[in-house]
N, C-alpha and C positions, 0 to 999 in steps of 0.2 A: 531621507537618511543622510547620516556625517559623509563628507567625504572621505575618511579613513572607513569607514563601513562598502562606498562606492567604491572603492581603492580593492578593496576584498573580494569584491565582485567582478572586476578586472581580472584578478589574479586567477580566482575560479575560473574563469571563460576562456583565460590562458592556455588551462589544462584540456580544453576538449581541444583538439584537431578539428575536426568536423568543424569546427565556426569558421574556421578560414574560404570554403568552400561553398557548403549545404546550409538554410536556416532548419534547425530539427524543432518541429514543435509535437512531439511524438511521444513524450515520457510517459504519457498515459497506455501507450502498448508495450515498450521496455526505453530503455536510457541509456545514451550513449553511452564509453570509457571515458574517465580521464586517462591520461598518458599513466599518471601513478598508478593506477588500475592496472591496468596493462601490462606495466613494468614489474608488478608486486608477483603476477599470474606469470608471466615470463621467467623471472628467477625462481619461483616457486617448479615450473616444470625445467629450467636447469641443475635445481638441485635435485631431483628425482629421475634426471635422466643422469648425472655424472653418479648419483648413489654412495657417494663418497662415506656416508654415516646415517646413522639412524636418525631420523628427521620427526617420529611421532609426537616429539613434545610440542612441537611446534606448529603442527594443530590444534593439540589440546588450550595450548598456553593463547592460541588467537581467537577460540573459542571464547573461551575465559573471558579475555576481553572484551569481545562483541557482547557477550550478554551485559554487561557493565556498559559497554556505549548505549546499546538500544535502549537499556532501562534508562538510561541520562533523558536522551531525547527524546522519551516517551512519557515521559513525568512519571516513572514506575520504579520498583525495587528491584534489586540486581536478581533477585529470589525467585520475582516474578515472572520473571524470560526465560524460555527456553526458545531454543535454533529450531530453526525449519528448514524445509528447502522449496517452499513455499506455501502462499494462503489459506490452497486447500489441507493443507495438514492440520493447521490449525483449525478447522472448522468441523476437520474430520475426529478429531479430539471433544469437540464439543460434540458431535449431532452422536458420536458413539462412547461416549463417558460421560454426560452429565447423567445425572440419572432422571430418567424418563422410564413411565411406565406405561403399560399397554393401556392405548386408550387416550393416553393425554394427547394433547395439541400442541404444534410449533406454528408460530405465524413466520411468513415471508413474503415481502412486498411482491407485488403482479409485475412490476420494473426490477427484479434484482438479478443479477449477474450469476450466468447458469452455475458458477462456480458453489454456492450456497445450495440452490435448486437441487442440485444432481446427487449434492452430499446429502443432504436432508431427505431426500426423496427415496435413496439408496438406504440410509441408517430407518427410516419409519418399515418399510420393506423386512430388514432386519430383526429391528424391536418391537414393529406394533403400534407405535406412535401414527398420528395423523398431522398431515403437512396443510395447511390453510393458507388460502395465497389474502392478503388486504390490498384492496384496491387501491389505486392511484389516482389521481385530477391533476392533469394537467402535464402528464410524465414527471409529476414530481410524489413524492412519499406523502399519504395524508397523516398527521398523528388523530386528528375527529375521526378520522376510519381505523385506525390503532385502536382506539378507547371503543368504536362500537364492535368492535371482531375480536374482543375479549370475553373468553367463556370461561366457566367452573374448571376446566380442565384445559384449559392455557395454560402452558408451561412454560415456554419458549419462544420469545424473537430474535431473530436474526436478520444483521439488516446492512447495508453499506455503509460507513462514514459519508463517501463520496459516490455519485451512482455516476458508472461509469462512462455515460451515452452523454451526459448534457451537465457534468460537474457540480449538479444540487448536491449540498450539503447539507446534511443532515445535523440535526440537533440534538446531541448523544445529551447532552444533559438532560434537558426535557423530556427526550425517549426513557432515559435511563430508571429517570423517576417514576414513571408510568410503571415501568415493570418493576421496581423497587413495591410499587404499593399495591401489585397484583401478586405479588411472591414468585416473579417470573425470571426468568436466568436473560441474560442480553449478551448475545454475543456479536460483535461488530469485526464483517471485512474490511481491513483499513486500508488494501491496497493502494485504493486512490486517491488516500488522502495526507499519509505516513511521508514527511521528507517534506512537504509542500504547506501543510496546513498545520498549525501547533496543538501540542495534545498532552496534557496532563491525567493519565489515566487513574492515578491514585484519587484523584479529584471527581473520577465519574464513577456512574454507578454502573460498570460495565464488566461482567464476568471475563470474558474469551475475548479478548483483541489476536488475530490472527492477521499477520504481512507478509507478503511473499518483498525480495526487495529486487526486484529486477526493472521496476519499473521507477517511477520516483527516487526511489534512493542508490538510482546508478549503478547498482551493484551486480554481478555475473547471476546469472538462471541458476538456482540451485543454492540460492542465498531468501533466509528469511528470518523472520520469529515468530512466537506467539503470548500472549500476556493472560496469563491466571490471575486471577484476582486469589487474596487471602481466603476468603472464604467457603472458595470453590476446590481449595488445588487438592484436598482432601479426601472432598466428596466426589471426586472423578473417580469414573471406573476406565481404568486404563484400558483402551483396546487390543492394545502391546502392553510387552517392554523387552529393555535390552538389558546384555552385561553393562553398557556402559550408562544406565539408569542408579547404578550405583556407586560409591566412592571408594576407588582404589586407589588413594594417595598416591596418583602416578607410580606406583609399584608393581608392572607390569611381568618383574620376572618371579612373582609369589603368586598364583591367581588359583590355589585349588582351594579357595574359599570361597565355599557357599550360603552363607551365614551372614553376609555385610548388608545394611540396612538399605535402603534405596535413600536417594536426595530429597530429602527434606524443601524440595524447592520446584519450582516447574522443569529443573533441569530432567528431573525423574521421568518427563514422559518424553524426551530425544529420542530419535531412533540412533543405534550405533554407527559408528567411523562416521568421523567430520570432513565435508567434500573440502579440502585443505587448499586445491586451486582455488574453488571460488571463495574461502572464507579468507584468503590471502588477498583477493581483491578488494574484497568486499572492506576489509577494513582500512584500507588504502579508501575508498567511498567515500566511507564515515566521517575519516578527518575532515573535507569538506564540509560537512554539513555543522560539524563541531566548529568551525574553522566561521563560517559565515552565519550559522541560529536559525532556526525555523521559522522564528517567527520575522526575522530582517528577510528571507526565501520569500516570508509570504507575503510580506510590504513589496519586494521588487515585481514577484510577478503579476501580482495587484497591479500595480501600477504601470506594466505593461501591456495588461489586459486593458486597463481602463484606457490607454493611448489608440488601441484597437478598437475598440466599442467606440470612441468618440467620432471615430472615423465613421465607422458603417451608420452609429445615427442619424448622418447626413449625408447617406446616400441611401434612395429611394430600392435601388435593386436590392440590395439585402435586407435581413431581419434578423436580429438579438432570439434567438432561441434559450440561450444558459438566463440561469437567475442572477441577478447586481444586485440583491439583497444581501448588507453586505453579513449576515449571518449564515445565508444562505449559499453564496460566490463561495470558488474555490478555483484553483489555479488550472483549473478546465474552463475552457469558452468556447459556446458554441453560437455556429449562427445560419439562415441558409438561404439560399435563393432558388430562383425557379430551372438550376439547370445544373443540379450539383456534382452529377458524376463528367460533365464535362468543367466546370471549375476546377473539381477535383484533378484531372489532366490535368491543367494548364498548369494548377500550382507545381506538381508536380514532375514536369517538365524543366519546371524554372528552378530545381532545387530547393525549392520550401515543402518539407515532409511533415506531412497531416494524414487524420483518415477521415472516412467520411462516417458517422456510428447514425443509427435511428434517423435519417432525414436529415442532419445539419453535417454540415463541417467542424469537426472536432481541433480545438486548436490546443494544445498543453503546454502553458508557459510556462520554463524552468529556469533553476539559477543562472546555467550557461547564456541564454536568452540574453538578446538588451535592445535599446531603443534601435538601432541600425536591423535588427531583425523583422520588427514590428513595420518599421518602415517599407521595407522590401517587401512584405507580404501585402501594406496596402497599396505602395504604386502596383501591383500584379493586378491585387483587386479592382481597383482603377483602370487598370488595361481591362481586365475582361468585361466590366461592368460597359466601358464605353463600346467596345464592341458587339453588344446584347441591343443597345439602345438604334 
C-alpha cells in the first residue's frame, strides 16, 4: 500500500484507545469504540438528557443516511437496505417471508452458526418446510456436497460469507450460481465477513444479505442491515410491519392517515423507532471504513495475517488450522497447539485478547491492528512454546 494509504491507517488506530494498552484481536466476537463513536453516543445522550427540543429528526435523518453508506460499501442500491438491529433479523425476514411452502427443503451447512439454525428451525416448525443440514470435509463448506443435497423440492440455502470458528470463506459467486440454476433463493450471514472482506452484492447472485454490525464494522449492539435483492423485495411475505414501513414525509403532526402506500424499497420491512444512541455511533463507525476502503482493510489485515502465519510455520509446536487460499482467507486466523486453554491464559494475561472457537485459537485481525501487535502476540507465542519444550 502508498504511504498516504499507510498514513490512513495511523490515523484510524489513533482513534481506538485500547492500542495504547491491550492488543484486541477480537472483532470476530464485537469491536472495539473509536473515541468518535463514543463521543457521537455521548452527546447523543446529553441531548436527551438536557431535552432542550425535539430531536426526532435526527434519527430519521441518520437513518437516511446509514442506508446510503451501507449500500456504498456493500456494492448495493440505497433501495436495497433496510436497518436492523442485528443478523438475526435479517434472516428472520427470510426463513418467514420468502415464500416457502409445506413440504419444500432449506439446506444449511452441518458447520453453520446457531444463528441461521435456530431461525430456520423455528420458521420450518412454523410453515412446514424441512431443514436439511449438507455436510462438511474438513470443517470447511463442501459445494460437491451442495450439488449432491439438491432435491425436487429444495428451495432454499442459507449459508455464512465467513464461518465463524476457523475464517473459511466462502465462494458466494459460485454458490450463488448453483442456486441461480436450481431456482433456489441464497440468503447469506455476512457477519463475519462485512467491514473486513469486499463485497459487491449487485454483482452476486444473492437474495437476503443480512449483518448485524457490532462486530467488524465497530459499531454499538443494536446496529445493523439487511440487503433485498430486486427480485425478491416483492415477493416477501412480510412477517411484520410497522407505521413506520410507510412514507410520512417527516409530517409527524398529520398522521390519521390510513391509506399511505408502504416503501417501495427494503425500507418497508424495518421495524419502528430508530435506536438513535447506537445509529449516532454507528455512523460515526462508517466514516472509517469510508475514510480507509474495504478492500485496503483487507490488503492490511492480510498482510498481517501472513506476518503471523510466517512465523508459526517455523515453529514446530503449533499448526495453521484457518485456510491461506487466498479465495478462501479471510481476516479470521486460526491456529492450535497441544495445550490450548492454557495458551489461551497466558495470551491473556499478557493483554492480547483472542478466543479460543472449535479447537484453535481464533485470532481477528482488524484495521486498528498493525505490525507492533502482531509482533507482541509472537514474542508471547515464543515464550510459551519454549517453555512446553
Amino acid at each position: 500500500m502508498t504511504e498516504d494509504v499507510n498514513a490512513k491507517f495511523r490515523k484510524a488506530r489513533a482513534l481506538y484507545p485500547h492500542t495504547k494498552n491491550v492488543v484486541y484481536f477480537n472483532s470476530a466476537a464485537y469491536g472495539p469504540f473509536a473515541t468518535t463513536v463514543g463521543q457521537a453516543m455521548a452527546d447523543n445522550v446529553k441531548l436527551r438528557t438536557e431535552a432542550r427540543h425535539d430531536d426526532s429528526h435526527f434519527a430519521f435523518d441518520t437513518a437516511d443516511e446509514l442506508r446510503r453508506d451501507f449500500a456504498q460499501l456493500c456494492g448495493a442500491a440505497k433501495k436495497q437496505i433496510g436497518l436492523a438491529t442485528n443478523t438475526t433479523f435479517g434472516l428472520n425476514l427470510a426463513a418467514f417471508g420468502l415464500p416457502l411452502n409445506k413440504g419444500d427443503e432449506v439446506l444449511l451447512s452441518d458447520i453453520e452458526f446457531p444463528a441461521a439454525v435456530y431461525t430456520f428451525q423455528g420458521a420450518a416448525k412454523t410453515r412446514g418446510f424441512k431443514v436439511r443440514f449438507i455436510k462438511s470435509h474438513g470443517l470447511r463448506f463442501d459445494i460437491d456436497e451442495l450439488e449432491k443435497a439438491i432435491g425436487p423440492r429444495t428451495r432454499l440455502l442459507c449459508l455464512s460469507y465467513v464461518q465463524f470458528f476457523n475464517g473459511f470463506k466462502n465462494d458466494l459467486a459460485t454458490i450463488g450460481e448453483i442456486c441461480r440454476k436450481h431456482r433456489m433463493f441464497f440468503v447469506v450471514d455476512g457477519i463475519q465477513g462485512m467491514g473486513a472482506e469486499p463485497l459487491n452484492l449487485r454483482k452476486l447472485p444473492i437474495d437476503v444479505f443480512a449483518c448485524g454490525c457490532q462486530k467488524w464494522m465497530l459499531g454499538p449492539h443494536g446496529t445493523g442491515f439487511f440487503y433485498l435483492a430486486d427480485s425478491i423485495r416483492d415477493r416477501l411475505i412480510p412477517p411484520f410491519m410497522t407505521w413506520l414501513g410507510v412514507d410520512w414525509k417527516m409530517n409527524f403532526g398529520d398522521l390519521l392517515h390510513y391509506d399511505r402506500p408502504y416503501f417501495d424499497s427494503a425500507r418497508r420491512f424495518e421495524t419502528a423507532s430508530y435506536p438513535a444512541l447506537s445509529i449516532s455511533g454507528m455512523k460515526e463507525s462508517v466514516k472509517i471504513f469510508q475514510m480507509l476502503g474495504i478492500r485496503n482493510i483487507q490488503r492490511h489485515n492480510h498482510a498481517l495475517i501472513d506476518r503471523l502465519a510466517s512465523y508459526l510455520k517455523g515453529n514446530p509446536y503449533y499448526r495453521i488450522t484457518a485456510s491461506m487460499e487466498p479465495k478462501h482467507r479471510s481476516s479470521i486466523f486460526t491456529f492450535a497447539c497441544n495445550d490450548l486453554v492454557a495458551l489461551h491464559r497466558f495470551l491473556l494475561e499478557r493483554k492480547i485478547i483472542l478466543v479460543r472457537r472449535e479447537g484453535s485459537i481464533r485470532v481477528a485481525v482488524h484495521l486498528f491492528n498493525d505490525d507492533g501487535d502482531i509482533d507482541r502476540l509472537i514474542r508471547a507465542l515464543g515464550e510459551f512454546a519454549q517453555g512446553k519444550r
